[in-house]
KOLNUMAR-311386 format. One record per atom (N, C-alpha, C): residue number from 1; residue in three letters; atom name; x, y, z. Coordinates in pm, whole numbers. Layout:
REC num residu atome     xx     yy     zz
REC NUM    ALA    CA      X      Y      Z
...
//
This chain:
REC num residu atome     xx     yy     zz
REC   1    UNK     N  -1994   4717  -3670
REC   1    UNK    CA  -2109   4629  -3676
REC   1    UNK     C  -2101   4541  -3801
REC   2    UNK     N  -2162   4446  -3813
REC   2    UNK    CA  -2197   4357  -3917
REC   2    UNK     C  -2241   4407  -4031
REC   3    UNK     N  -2306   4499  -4050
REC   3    UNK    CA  -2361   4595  -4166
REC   3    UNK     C  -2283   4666  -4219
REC   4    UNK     N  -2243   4741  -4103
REC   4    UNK    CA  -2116   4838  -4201
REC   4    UNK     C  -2027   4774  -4201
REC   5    UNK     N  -1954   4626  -4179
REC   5    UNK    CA  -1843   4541  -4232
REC   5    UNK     C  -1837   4454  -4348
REC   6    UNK     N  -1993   4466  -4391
REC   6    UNK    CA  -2079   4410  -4487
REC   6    UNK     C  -2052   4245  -4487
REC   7    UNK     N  -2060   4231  -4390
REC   7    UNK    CA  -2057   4074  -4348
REC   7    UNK     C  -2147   4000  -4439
REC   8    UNK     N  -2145   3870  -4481
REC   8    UNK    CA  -2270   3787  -4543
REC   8    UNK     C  -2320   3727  -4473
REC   9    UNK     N  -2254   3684  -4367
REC   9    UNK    CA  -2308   3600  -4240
REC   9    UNK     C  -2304   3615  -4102
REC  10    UNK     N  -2374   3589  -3993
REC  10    UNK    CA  -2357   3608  -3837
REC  10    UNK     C  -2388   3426  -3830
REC  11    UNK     N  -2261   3390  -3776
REC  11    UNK    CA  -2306   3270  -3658
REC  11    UNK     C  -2277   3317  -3511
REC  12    UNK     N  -2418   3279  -3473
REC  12    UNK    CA  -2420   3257  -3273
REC  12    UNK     C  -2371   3157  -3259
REC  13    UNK     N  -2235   3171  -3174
REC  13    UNK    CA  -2223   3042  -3135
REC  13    UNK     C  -2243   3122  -2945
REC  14    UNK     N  -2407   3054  -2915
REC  14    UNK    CA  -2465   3066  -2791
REC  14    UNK     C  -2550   2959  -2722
REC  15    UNK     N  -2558   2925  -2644
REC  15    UNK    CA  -2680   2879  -2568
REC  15    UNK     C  -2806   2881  -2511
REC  16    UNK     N  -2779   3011  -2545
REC  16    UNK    CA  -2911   3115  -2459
REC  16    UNK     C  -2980   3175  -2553
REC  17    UNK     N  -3102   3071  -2564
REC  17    UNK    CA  -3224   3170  -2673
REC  17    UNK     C  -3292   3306  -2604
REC  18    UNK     N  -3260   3358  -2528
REC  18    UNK    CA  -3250   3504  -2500
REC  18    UNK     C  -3186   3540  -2602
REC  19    UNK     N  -3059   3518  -2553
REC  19    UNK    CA  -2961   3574  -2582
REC  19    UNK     C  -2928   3626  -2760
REC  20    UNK     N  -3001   3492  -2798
REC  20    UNK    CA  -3016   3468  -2936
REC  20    UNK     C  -3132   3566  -3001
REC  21    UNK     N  -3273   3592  -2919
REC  21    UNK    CA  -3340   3648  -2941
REC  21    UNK     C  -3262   3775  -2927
REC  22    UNK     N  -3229   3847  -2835
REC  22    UNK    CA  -3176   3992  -2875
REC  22    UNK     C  -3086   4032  -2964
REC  23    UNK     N  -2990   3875  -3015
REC  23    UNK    CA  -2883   3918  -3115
REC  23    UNK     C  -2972   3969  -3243
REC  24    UNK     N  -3075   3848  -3307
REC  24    UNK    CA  -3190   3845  -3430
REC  24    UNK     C  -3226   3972  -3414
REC  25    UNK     N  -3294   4021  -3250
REC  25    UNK    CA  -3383   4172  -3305
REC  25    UNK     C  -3270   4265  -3322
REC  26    UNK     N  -3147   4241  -3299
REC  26    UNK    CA  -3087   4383  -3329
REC  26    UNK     C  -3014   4411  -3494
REC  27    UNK     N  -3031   4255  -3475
REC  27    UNK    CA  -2955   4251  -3660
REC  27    UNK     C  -3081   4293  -3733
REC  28    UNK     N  -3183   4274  -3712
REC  28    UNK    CA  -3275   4307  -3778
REC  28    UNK     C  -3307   4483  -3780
REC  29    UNK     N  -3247   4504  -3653
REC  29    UNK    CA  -3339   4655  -3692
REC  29    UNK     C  -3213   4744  -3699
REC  30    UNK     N  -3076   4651  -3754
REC  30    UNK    CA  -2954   4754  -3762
REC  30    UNK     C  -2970   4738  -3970
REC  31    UNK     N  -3061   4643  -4008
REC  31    UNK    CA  -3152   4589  -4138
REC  31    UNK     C  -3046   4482  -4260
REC  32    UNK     N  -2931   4437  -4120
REC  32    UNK    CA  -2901   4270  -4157
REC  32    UNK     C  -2987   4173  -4256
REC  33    UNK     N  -2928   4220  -4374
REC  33    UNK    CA  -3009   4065  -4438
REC  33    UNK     C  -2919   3991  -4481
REC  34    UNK     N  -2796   3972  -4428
REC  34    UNK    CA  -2739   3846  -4425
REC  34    UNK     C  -2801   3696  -4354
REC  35    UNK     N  -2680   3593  -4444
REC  35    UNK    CA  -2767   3491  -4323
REC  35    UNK     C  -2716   3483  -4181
REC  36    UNK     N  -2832   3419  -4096
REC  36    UNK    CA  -2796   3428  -3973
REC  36    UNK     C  -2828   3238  -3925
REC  37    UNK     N  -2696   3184  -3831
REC  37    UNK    CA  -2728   3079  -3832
REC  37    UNK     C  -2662   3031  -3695
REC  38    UNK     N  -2709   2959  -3564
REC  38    UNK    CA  -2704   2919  -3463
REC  38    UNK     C  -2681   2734  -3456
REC  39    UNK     N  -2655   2724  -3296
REC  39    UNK    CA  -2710   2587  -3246
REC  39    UNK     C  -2787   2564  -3209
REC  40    UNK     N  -2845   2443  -3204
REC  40    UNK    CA  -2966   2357  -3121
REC  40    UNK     C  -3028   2449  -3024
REC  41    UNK     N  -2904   2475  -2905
REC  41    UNK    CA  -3006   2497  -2785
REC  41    UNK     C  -3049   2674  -2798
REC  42    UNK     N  -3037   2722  -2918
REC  42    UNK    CA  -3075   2815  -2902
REC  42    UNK     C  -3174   2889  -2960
REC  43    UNK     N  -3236   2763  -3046
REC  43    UNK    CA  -3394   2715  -3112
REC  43    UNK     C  -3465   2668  -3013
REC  44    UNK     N  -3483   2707  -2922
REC  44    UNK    CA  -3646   2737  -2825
REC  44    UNK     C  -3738   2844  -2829
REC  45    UNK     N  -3876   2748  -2768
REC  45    UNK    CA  -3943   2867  -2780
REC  45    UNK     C  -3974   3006  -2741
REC  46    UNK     N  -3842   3030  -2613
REC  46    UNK    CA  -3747   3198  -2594
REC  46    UNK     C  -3716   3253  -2727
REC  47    UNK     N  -3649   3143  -2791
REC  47    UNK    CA  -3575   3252  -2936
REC  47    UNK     C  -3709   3284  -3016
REC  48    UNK     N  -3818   3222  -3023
REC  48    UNK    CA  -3923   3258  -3126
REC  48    UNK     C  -4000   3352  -3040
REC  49    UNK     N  -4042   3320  -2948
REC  49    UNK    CA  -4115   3435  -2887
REC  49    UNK     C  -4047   3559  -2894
REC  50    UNK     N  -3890   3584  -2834
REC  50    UNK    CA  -3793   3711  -2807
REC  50    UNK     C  -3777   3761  -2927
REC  51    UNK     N  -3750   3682  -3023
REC  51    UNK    CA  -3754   3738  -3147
REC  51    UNK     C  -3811   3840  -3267
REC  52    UNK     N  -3982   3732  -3222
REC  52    UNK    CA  -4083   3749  -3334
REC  52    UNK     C  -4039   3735  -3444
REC  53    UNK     N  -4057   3838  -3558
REC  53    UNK    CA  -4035   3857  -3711
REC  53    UNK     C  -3925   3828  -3722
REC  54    UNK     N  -3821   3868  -3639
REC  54    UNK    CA  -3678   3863  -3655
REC  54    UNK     C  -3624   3713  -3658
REC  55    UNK     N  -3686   3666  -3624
REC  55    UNK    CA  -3649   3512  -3628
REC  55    UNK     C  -3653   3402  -3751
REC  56    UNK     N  -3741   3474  -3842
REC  56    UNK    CA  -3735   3471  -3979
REC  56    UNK     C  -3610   3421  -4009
REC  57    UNK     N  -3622   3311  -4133
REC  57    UNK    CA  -3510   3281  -4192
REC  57    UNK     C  -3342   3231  -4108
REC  58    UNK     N  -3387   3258  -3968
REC  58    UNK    CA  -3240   3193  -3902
REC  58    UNK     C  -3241   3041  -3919
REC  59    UNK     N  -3149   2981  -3961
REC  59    UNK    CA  -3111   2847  -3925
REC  59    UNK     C  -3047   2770  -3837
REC  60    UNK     N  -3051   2669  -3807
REC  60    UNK    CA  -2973   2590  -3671
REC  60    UNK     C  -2971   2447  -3693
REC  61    UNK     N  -2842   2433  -3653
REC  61    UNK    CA  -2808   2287  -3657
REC  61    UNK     C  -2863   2222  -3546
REC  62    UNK     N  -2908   2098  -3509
REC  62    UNK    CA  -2951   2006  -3432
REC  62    UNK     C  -2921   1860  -3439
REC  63    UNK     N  -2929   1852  -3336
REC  63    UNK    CA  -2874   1672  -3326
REC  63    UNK     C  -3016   1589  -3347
REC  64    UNK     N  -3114   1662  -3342
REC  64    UNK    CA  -3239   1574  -3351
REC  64    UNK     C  -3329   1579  -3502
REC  65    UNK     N  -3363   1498  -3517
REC  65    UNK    CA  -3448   1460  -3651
REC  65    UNK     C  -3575   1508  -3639
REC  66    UNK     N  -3653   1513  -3758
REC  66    UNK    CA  -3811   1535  -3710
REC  66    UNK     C  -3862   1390  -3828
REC  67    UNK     N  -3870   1315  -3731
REC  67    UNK    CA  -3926   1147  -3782
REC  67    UNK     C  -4056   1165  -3870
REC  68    UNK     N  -4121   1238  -3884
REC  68    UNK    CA  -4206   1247  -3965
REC  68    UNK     C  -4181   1286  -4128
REC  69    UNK     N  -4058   1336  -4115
REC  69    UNK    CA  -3975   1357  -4235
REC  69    UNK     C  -3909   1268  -4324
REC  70    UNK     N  -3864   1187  -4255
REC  70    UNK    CA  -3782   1056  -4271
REC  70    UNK     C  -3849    929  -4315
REC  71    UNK     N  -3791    887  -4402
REC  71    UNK    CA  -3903    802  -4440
REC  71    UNK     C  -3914    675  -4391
REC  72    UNK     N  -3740    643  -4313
REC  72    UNK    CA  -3690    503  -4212
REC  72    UNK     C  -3802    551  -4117
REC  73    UNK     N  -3859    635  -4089
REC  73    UNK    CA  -3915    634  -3952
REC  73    UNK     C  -4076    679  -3918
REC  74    UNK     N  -4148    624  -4089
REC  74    UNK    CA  -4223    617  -4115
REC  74    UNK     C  -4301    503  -3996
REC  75    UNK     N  -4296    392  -4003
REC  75    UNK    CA  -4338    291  -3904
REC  75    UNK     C  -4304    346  -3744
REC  76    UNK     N  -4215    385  -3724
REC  76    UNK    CA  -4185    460  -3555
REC  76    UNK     C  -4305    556  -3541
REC  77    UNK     N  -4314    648  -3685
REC  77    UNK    CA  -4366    765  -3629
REC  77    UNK     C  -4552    764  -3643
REC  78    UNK     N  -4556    616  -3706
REC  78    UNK    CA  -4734    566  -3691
REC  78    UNK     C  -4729    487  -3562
REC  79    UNK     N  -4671    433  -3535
REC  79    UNK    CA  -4657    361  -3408
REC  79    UNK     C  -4681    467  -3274
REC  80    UNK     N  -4601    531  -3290
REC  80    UNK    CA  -4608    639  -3201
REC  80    UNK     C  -4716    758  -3176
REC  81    UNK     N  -4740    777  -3267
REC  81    UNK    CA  -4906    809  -3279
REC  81    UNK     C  -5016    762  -3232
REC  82    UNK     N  -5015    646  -3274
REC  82    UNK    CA  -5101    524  -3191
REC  82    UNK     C  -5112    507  -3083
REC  83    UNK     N  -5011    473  -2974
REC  83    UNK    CA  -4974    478  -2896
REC  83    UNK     C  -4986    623  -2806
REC  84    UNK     N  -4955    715  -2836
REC  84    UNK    CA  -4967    848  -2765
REC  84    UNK     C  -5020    951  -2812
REC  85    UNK     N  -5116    964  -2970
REC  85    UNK    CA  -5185   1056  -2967
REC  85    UNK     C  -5119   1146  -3051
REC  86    UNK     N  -4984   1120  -3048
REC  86    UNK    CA  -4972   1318  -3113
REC  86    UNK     C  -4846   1241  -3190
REC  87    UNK     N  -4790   1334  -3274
REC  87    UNK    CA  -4604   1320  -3315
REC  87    UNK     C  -4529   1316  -3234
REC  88    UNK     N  -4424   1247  -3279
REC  88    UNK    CA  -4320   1214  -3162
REC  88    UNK     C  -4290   1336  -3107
REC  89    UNK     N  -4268   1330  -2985
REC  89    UNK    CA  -4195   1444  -2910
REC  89    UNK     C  -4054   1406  -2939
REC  90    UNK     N  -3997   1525  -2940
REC  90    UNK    CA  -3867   1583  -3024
REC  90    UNK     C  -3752   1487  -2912
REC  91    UNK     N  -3670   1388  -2962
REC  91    UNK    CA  -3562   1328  -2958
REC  91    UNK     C  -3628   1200  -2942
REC  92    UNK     N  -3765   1170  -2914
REC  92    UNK    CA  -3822   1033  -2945
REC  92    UNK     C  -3738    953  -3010
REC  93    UNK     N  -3710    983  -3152
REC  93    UNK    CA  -3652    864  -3261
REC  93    UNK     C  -3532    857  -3191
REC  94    UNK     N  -3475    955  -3136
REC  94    UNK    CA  -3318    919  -3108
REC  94    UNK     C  -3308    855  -3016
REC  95    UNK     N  -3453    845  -2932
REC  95    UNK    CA  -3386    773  -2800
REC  95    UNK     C  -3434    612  -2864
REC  96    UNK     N  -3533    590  -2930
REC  96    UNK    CA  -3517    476  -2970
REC  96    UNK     C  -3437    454  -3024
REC  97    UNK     N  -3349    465  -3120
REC  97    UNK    CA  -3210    447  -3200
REC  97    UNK     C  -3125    387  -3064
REC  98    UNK     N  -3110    478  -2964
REC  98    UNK    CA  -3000    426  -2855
REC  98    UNK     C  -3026    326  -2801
REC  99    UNK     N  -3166    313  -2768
REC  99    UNK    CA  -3215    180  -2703
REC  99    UNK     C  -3191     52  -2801
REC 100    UNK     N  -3221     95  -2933
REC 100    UNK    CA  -3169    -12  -3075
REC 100    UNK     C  -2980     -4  -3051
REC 101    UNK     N  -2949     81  -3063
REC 101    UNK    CA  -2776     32  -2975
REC 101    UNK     C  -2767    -54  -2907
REC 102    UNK     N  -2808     14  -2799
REC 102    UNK    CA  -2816   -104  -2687
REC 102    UNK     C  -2817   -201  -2712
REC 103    UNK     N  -2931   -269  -2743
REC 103    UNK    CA  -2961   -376  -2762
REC 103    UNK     C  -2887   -469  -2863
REC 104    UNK     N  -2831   -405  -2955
REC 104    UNK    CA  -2704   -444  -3048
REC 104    UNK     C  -2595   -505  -2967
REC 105    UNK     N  -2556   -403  -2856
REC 105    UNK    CA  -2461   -417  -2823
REC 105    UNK     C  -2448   -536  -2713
REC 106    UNK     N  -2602   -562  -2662
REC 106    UNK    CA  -2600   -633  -2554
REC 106    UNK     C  -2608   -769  -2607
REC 107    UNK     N  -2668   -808  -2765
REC 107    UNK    CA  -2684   -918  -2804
REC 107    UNK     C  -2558   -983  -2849
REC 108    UNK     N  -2460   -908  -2871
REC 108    UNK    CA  -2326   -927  -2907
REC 108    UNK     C  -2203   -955  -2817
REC 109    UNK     N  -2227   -942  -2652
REC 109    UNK    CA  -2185   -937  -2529
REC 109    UNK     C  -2178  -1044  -2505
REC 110    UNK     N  -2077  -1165  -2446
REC 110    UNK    CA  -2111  -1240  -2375
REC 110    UNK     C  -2160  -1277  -2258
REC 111    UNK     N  -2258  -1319  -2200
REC 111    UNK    CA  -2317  -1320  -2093
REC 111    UNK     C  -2231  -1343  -1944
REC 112    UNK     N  -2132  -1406  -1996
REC 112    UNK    CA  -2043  -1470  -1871
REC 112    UNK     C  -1936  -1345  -1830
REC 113    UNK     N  -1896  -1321  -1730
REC 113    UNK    CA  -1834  -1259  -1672
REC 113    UNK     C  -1933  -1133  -1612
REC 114    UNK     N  -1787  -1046  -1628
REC 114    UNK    CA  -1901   -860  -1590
REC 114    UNK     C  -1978   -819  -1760
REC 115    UNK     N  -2096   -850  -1667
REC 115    UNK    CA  -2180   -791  -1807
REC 115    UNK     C  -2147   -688  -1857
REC 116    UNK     N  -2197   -631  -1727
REC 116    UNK    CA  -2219   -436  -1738
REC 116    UNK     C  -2137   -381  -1817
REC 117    UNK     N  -1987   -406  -1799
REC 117    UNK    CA  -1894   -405  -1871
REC 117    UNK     C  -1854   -414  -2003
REC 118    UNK     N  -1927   -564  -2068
REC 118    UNK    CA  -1911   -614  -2164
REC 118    UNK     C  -1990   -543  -2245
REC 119    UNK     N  -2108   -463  -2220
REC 119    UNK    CA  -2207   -439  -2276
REC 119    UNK     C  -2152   -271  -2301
REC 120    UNK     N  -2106   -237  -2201
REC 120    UNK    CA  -2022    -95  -2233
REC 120    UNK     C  -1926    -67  -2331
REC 121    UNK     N  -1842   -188  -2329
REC 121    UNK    CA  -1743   -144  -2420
REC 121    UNK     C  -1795   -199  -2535
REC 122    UNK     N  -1863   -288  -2576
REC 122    UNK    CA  -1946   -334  -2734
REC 122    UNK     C  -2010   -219  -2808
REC 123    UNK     N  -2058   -104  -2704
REC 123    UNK    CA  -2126    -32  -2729
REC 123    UNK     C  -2072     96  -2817
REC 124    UNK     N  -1965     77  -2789
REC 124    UNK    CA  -1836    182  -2892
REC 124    UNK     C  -1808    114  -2975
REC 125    UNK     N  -1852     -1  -2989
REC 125    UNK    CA  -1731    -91  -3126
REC 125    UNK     C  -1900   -122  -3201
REC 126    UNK     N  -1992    -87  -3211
REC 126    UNK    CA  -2127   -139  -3269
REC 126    UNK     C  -2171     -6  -3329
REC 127    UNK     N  -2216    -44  -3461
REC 127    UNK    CA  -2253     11  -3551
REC 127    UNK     C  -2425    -43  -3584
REC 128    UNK     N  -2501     69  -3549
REC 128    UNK    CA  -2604     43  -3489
REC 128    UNK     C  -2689    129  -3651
REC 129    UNK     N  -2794     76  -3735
REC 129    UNK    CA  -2846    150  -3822
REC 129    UNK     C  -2987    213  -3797
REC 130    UNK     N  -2996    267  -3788
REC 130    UNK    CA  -3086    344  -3665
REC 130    UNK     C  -3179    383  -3769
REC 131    UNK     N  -3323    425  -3711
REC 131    UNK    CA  -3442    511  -3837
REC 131    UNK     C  -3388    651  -3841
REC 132    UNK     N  -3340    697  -3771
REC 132    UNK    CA  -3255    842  -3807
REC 132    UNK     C  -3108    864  -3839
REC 133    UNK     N  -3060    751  -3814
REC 133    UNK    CA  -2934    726  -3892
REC 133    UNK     C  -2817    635  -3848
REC 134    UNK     N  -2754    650  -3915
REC 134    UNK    CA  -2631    526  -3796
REC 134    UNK     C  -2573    580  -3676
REC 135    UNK     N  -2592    507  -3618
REC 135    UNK    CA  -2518    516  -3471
REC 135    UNK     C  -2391    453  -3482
REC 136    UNK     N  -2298    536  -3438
REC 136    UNK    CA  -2162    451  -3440
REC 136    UNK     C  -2053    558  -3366
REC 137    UNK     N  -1944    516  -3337
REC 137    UNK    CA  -1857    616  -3276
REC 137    UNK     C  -1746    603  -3346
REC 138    UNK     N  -1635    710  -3287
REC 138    UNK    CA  -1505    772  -3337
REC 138    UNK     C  -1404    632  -3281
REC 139    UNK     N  -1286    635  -3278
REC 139    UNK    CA  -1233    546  -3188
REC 139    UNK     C  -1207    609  -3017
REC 140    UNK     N  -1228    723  -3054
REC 140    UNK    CA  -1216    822  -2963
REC 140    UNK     C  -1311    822  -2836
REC 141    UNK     N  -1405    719  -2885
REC 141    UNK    CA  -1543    701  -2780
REC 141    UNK     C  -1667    866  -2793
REC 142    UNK     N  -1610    903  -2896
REC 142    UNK    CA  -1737   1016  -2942
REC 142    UNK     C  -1806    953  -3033
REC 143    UNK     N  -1911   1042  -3034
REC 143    UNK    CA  -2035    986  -3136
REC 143    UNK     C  -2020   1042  -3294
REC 144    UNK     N  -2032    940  -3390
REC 144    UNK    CA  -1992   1007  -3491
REC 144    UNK     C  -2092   1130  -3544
REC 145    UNK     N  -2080   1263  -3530
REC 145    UNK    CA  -2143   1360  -3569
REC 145    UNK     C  -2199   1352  -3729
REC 146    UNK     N  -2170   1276  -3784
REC 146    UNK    CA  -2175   1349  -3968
REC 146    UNK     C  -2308   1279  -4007
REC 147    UNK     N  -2320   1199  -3951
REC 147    UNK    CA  -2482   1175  -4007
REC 147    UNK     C  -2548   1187  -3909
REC 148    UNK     N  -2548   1266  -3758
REC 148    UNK    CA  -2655   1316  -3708
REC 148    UNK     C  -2677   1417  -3713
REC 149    UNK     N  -2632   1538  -3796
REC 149    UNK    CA  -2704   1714  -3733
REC 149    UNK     C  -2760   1728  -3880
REC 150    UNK     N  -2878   1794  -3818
REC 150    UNK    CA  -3031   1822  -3923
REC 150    UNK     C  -3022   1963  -3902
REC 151    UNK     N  -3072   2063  -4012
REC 151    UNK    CA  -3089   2173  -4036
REC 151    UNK     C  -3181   2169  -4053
REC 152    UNK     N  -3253   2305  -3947
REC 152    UNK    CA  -3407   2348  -3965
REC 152    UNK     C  -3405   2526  -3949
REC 153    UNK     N  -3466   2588  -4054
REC 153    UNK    CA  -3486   2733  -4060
REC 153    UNK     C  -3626   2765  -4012
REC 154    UNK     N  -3643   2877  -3971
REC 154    UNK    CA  -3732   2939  -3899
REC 154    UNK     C  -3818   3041  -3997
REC 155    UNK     N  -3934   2957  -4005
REC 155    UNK    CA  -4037   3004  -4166
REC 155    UNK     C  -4164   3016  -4085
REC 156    UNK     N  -4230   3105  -4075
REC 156    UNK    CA  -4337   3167  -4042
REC 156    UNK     C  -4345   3170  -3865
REC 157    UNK     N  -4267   3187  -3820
REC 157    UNK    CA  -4294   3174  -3716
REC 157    UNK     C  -4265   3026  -3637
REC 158    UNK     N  -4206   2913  -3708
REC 158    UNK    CA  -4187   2777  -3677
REC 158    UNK     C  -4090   2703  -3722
REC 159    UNK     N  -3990   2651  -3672
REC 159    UNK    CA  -3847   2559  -3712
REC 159    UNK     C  -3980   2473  -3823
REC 160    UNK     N  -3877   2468  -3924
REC 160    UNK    CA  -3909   2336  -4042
REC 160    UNK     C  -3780   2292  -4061
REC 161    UNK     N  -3805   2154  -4075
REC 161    UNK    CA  -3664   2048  -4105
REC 161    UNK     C  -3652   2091  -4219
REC 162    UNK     N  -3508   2095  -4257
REC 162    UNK    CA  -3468   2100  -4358
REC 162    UNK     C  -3415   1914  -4463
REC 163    UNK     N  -3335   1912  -4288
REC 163    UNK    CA  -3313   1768  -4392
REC 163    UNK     C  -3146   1762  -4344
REC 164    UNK     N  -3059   1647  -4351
REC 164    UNK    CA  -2900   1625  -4315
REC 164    UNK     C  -2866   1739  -4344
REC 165    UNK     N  -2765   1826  -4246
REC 165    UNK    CA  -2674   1892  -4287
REC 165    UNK     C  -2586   1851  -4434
REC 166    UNK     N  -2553   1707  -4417
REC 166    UNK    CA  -2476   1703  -4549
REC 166    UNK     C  -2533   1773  -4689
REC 167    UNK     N  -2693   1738  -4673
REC 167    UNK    CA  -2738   1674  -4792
REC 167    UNK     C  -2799   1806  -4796
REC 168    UNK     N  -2792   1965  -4746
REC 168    UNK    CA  -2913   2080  -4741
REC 168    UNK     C  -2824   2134  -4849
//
């Protein structure tokens, strides 16, 4: 086990906040106080409920921001309020960012020929500065990862942003 190997750390690499929830309660009651640290999809509200207490202190990387944090996305995230009442629902900013791609990419397109096209491939070569961060890709046609994954730990019962992976 992790305890008696005296591990400092457990990463899940899982999908399944079940799954995640039974790993937390067992590290917890085998009395793991190393850190414990996951992905995105396995920060739902399965892993906090399955968890409970045990969910304490886990961390997880995510591709999504919490715009209320950010200070580029101060104006998005009053706007959005306005408009709907509550805080952005979670990937809000990002989908505006893509739609701000887009639109980069489409203003930069020439109109004549196959659009659709033109507008596709601009869309890999555009460097888009987004309220949650730059949008831009690899040459590879991936998305550049390093300024999108946010770290958020699990403090009373509730993910809190931490803030860029780079920068935690």
């Amino acid at each position: 086990t992790v305890v008696a190997g005296r591990a400092d750390a457990v990463v899940l690499a899982s999908t399944s906040p079940t799954r995640g929830a039974r790993c937390a309660v067992a590290l917890a009651a085998a009395g793991f106080t190393g850190s414990r640290v996951s992905t995105g999809p396995v920060l739902a509200p399965a892993f906090l409920s399955g968890a409970g207490q045990a969910a304490e202190g886990w961390v997880f990387a995510q591709a999504y921001t919490d715009p209320a944090a950010v200070p580029a996305a101060k104006a998005f995230t009053a706007a959005y309020r306005k408009r709907f009442g509550s805080a952005p629902a979670r990937w809000a900013a990002e989908a505006y960012d893509a739609v701000g791609l887009t639109a980069d990419a489409a203003r930069a397109t020439s109109a004549t020929g196959a659009e659709r096209e033109g507008i596709a491939q601009r869309l890999f070569r555009t460097t888009h500065p987004g309220i949650t961060r730059t949008v831009s890709f690899y040459a590879n046609r991936q998305v550049r990862y390093e300024t999108g994954i946010y770290l958020y730990r699990v403090e009373h019962g509730r993910a809190r942003f931490l803030g860029p992976y780079t920068k935690v």
